[in-house]
Each structure stands twice: as structure tokens, then as C-alpha cells.
N, C-alpha and C positions, 0 to 999 in steps of 0.2 A: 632817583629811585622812589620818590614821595607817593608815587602812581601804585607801588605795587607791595602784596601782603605778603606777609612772612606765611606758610601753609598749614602750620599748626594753628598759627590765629584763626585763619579763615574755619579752619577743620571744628575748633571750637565753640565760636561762635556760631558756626551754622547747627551744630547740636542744641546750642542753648535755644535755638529760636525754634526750633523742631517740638523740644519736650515744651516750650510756653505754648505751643500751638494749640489752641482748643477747636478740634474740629467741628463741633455743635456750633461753633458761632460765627462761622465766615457768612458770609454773605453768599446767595442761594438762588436761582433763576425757579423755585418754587414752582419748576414744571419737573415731572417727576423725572420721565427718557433723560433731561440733557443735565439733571444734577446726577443720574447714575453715571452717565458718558464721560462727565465734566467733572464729577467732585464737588461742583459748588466753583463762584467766584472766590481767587484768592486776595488776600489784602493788596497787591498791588498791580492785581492783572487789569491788563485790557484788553476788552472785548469789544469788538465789531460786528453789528448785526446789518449787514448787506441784504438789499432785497430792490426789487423795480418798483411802480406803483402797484396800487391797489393789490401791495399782499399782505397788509396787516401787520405791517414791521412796527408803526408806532404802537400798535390798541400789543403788542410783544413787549414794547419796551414799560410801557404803562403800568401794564400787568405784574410785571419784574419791578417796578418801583413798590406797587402798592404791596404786593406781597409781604417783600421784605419790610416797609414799613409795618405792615400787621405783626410781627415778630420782632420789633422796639428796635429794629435798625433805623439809624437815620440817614434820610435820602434827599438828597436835593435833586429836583427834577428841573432840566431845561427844556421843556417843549420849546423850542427855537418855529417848527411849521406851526404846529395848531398854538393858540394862544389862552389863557389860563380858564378863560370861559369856555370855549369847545369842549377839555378836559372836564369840568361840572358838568356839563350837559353829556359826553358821555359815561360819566358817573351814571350821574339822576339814572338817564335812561336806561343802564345797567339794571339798575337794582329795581326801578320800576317793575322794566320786563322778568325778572326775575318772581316778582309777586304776584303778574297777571298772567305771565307764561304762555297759556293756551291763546288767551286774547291778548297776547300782546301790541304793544305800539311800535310803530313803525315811524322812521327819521322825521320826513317832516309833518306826520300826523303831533306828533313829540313840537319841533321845533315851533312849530305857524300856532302850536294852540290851538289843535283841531280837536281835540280831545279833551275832554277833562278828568285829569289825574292827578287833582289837587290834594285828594285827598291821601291816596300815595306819597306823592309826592312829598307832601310832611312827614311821612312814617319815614320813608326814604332820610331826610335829611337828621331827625329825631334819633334815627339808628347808628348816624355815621358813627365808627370808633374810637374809642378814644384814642387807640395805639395811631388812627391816621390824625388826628387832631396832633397831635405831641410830635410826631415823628416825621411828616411826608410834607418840603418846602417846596413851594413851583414857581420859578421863576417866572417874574413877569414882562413880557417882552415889548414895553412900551418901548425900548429901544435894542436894535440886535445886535451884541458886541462883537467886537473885532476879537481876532486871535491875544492880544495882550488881554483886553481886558476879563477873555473866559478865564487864561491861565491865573490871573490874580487873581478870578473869584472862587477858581478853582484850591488855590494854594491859599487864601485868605487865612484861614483857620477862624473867620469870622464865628459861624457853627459847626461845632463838631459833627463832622459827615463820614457815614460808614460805607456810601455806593453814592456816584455821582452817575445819573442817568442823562446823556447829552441826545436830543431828536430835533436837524439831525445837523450832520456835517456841514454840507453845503448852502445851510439858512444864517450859517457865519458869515458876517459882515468883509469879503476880503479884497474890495478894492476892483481892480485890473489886474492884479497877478494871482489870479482864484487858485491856477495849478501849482506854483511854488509853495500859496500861503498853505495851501492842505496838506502838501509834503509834509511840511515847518509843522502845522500846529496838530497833527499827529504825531510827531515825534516829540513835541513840548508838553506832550499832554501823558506820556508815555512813561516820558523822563519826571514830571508830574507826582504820577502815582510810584515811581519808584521812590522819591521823595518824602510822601507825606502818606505814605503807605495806606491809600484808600483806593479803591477798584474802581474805574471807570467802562460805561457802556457805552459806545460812540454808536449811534444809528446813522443810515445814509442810503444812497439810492447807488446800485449796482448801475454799469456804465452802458450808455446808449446800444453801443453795437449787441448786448445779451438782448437789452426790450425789445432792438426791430427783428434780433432773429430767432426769440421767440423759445429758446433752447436750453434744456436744465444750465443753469452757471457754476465755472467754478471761483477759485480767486482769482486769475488770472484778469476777471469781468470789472474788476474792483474799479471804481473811477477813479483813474490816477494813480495805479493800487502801488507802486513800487515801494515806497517810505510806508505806505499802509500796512503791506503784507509783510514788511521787515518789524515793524515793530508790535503788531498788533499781538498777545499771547494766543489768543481764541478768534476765531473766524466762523460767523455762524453766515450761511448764508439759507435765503427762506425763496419758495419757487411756488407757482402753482401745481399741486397733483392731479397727473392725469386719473381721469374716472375710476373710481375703487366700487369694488361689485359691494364687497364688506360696508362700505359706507352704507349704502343704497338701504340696505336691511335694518340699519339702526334707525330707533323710533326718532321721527321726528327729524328724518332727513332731510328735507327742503330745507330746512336751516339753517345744514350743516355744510360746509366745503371743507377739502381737505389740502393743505401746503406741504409740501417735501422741507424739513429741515435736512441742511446738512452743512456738518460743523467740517469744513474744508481745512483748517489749521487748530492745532492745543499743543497747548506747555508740554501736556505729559507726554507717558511712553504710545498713549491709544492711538489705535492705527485712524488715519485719516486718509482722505474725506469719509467718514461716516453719514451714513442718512437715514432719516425714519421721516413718518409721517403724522401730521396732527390734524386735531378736526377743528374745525374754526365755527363757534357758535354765531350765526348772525344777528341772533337776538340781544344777544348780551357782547356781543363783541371780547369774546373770549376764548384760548383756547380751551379744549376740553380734554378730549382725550386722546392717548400718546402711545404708539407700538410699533415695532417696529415696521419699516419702509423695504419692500420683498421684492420690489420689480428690476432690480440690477440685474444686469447682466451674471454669467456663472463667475467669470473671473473677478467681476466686484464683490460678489457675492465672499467668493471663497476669502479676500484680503479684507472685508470690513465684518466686524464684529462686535455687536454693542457686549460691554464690561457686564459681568454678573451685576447682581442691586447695591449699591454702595451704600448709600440711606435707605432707612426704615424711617416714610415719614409717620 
């Protein structure tokens, strides 16, 4: 009987962890739609952000590190695909184009040193903040570990970590048995954060059959998704949107593209799959702005419904 609690216990301690709970300070995907949707990440969820290529699921996951780092959480990031210099360079070039805007730079005007933006470029670095100096670690992936060695660095308690950001799944070192190890180290990583009660955000590439057929996803796309979808709390998955007239109209549209989020699984009571749409700056490699997603069908229409505003940011 060592397995099981007395129901007053349980009844009580879940009260005490309720009234300690200070909502101002979970950890926040600091994009406005899916912290209303969402509540904010909790201390020991796990989120998985599913998407195919080229739909901006890491410059998602980035954004969500550096965020919460600017608000004195501490974040340790795994870019597993891009490696610790890619992420500087699209910093720099962030904030660069941020300054020059109208004349901005362009990838590899930026990378080849076709331009000279030195001068930037030192304000650029001169401005970094301090909350990212103190607070945002990236792993460096002179070597790509295996399932044991993330879960130890995960559980280490080497630095105290508020959000573990992992990009992505499948850049895990797993051998020959790639389909069991993902099962296994989604469910280790799960087990994890119920442990050491910090939230993980696992990135990864949605499965072959959605890329060649070209067609919104839902979880079901998941690569390998059965141990995924079982234990993941939050399922966001990201699509390209078809052609918005509304985009078309905003300044500075060539710019801008628009992604279908939609959060296919959550903890809470919110109806799922929910979807809205966001506009993806190319300049800065960031999302921008967030409302809701109109083109469902009547009957989706009528079963999804984003939550009143939750935060006041």
C-alpha cells in the first residue's frame, strides 16, 4: 500500500501548493494570444512545439528563452540544430535590423561582410542586457548528447533553472533504435520536470507524411507521436497560413508572413485544438503580432473559443 495516499493528505497538500502559488511568476511564452489561451507555462509542464521545416519553430523557441530571460528567469537553452554562433548572429542581426529598419540587412549581406555595420554592430553588443548576461545559458554542442546524458544535465541541479528550452528532439544523439529512444526520452524528460519541478519546451519536426501532403496538422502528425502525445501537457503545433487579405494592408507587408498556431492539446479545461494566427517578421526574425485565426470551418468555429485576456501585460 506504500503506492497510495490517504485523501485528506492529498486534499491538503494540494491546497498548500495552490495558496504558495504566485501567479506573476511562472514562466510565460511572452507572446500575448497563447499566454491568454495557456495561462503561462507551469512549474512542471511540458510543452512540445511541432512544426515541418522552414516554419520558424526555433527563431519560436528563441524568442520564449530570451523573453523569459529578460524577466530574471533562468533559462538554459539547448539549440541541439543551430549551434551557439548561429544564435549570435541571429541576435546581432536582430537588433541591427531593428536600428536600420527601412535599410535593413539582409542574411548573407550580414554574414559574407558585404556591408558594413560595424558601427551598429558595437551599439548592438554595448546594449546587450544585463537580465540576458546573468540569466540566458546555451549550450554548446561541441558534442550532441545521448538521452542519459540531456536527462543528467537536465536534473543536474548544477544551475538553478527556471525553463529548460530543448531544439530539437531528433538532433539527440540515439544510436540505431532512434524510434524507441524518443518514446523513452520523452517520457524521461516528463518524469523529469515532475521531479525537479521546472518546465520544459521540447522542439521538433512534425512527421514526413503532413510535409509531402502539404495539409494543416494535427497531433496525430507527431513523429512517433504515441509516448509524445501521452505525455506531453501542451501541444502547440505551427503551419503556414494560407494568404490573409488583413495581412496584405499592414505597413510593411513584404516582410511579413503569417503561421497558423494551434495548440492541439493543454492541461486545462480550454477547448482544443484551438488556432489563431501570427505574423512572422522576416526582418528581425520574430513574431509580431497575434489575433485570432477566422478561417475554420462553422462547426470549428462554433467548438473553439480563445479564453477572455488572462494577463494584463
Amino acid at each position: 500500500m506504500k503506492n497510495f495516499k490517504n485523501f485528506e493528505e492529498v486534499v491538503k497538500q494540494t491546497v498548500e501548493e495552490r495558496r504558495a502559488r504566485d501567479i506573476t511568476n511562472i514562466c510565460r511564452y511572452w507572446i500575448e494570444i497563447l499566454d491568454d489561451y495557456c495561462w503561462g507555462i507551469m512549474e512542471n509542464e511540458l510543452v512540445v512545439i511541432w512544426a515541418g521545416s522552414w516554419i520558424w519553430k526555433t527563431e519560436l523557441s528563441i524568442q520564449i528563452a530570451i523573453e523569459n530571460a529578460m524577466r530574471w528567469k533562468k533559462v538554459a537553452l539547448f539549440s541541439l540544430e543551430w549551434d551557439i554562433w548561429e544564435i549570435a548572429y541571429r541576435y546581432l542581426q536582430r537588433h541591427i535590423n531593428k536600428k536600420l529598419w527601412k535599410k535593413f540587412i539582409k542574411w548573407p549581406e550580414y554574414r559574407l561582410n558585404l556591408r558594413d555595420v560595424e558601427k551598429i554592430e558595437n551599439e548592438v553588443i554595448q546594449e546587450i542586457p544585463q537580465e540576458l548576461k546573468d540569466n540566458i545559458k546555451i549550450f554548446d554542442k561541441t558534442f550532441i548528447p545521448d538521452k542519459k546524458e540531456l536527462l543528467k544535465l537536465l536534473s543536474s541541479g548544477i544551475w538553478k533553472v527556471d525553463l529548460f528550452v530543448i531544439d530539437h528532439l531528433h538532433y539527440l544523439d540515439y544510436g540505431e533504435k532512434e524510434r524507441e529512444w524518443i518514446s523513452e526520452i520523452v517520457k524521461k524528460v516528463k518524469e523529469t520536470t515532475e521531479i525537479i519541478k521546472t518546465p520544459v519546451v521540447l522542439v521538433s519536426h512534425l512527421s514526413r507524411m503532413y510535409v509531402t501532403q502539404k495539409r494543416r496538422p494535427t497531433k496525430t502528425d507527431l513523429h512517433w507521436s504515441s509516448n509524445i502525445e501521452k505525455n506531453a501537457n501542451t501541444i502547440i503545433l505551427l503551419h503556414p497560413a494560407p494568404e490573409n487579405e488583413l495581412l496584405k494592408t499592414m505597413q510593411d507587408s513584404d516582410f511579413l508572413r503569417g503561421t497558423e498556431i494551434i495548440i492541439d492539446k493543454h492541461r486545462t479545461w480550454m477547448p482544443t485544438p484551438a488556432m489563431f494566427e501570427a505574423t512572422f517578421d522576416l526582418r528581425t526574425k520574430e513574431y509580431l503580432k497575434w489575433a485570432k485565426y477566422n478561417y475554420l470551418s462553422e462547426e470549428e468555429q462554433n467548438r473553439i473559443k480563445p479564453s477572455d485576456k488572462i494577463f494584463t501585460n
